[in-house]
C-alpha positions in Angstrom: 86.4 110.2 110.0 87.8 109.0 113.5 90.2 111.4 115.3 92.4 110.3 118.6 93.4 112.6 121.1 96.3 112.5 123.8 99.8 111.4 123.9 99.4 108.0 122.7 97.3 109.7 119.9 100.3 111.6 118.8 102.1 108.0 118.6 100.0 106.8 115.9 99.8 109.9 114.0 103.7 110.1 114.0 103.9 106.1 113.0 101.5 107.0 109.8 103.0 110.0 108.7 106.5 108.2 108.5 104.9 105.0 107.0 103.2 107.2 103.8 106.8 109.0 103.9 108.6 105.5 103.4 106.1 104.5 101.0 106.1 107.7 98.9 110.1 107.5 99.0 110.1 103.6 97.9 107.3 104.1 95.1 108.7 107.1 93.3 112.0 108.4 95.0 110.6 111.7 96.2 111.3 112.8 99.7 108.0 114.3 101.9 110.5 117.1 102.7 113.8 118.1 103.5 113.5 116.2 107.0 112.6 113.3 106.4 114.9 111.9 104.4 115.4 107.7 103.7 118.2 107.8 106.2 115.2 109.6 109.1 112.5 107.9 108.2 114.4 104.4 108.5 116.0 105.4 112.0 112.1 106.5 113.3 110.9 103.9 112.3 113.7 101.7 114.1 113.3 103.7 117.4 109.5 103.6 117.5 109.4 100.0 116.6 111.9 98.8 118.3 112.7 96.6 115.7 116.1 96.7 113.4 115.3 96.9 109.7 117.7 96.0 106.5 119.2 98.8 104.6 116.6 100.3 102.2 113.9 98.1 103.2 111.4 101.1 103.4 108.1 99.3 102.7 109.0 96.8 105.5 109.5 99.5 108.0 106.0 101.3 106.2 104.5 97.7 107.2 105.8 97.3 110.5 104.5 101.1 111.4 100.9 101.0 110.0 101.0 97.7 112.0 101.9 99.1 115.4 99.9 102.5 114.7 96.6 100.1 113.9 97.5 98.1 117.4 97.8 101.3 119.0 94.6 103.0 117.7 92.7 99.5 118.2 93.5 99.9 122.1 92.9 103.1 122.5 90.2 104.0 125.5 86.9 103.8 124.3 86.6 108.3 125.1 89.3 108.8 123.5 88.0 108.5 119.8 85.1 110.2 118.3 83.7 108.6 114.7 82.0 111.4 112.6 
């Protein structure tokens, strides 16, 4: 189990937890919650990324999060992750 803590921590948390939201909503049509609908999921994942993705194109926005929130983790100062 690794855990990250610190701002940039939250970052990558925050890209996962939308990526399994767009995947859960693509693979079966259920919605996490009431929050995080298709239509917030997709505009997170547009502001985080930077990037602009195609209407209902939730598993490439999924990709494009786990993508940055590995980056992120991978560069991550060496204290700032503990492996248990």
């Amino acid at each position: 189990m690794t855990s990250f803590n610190g701002p940039v921590a939250v970052s990558v948390f925050q890209c996962k937890v939308i990526a399994s939201g767009l995947k859960l909503y693509a693979k079966t049509g259920m919605k996490p919650n009431a929050h995080y609908t298709p239509k917030n999921m997709m505009a997170a994942a547009e502001r985080i990324t930077g990037k602009k993705f195609k209407a209902r194109d939730y598993l490439g926005a999924a990709a494009a999060l786990s993508a940055l929130a590995d980056q992120t983790a991978a560069n991550l100062p060496e204290g700032n992750s503990i492996t248990a």
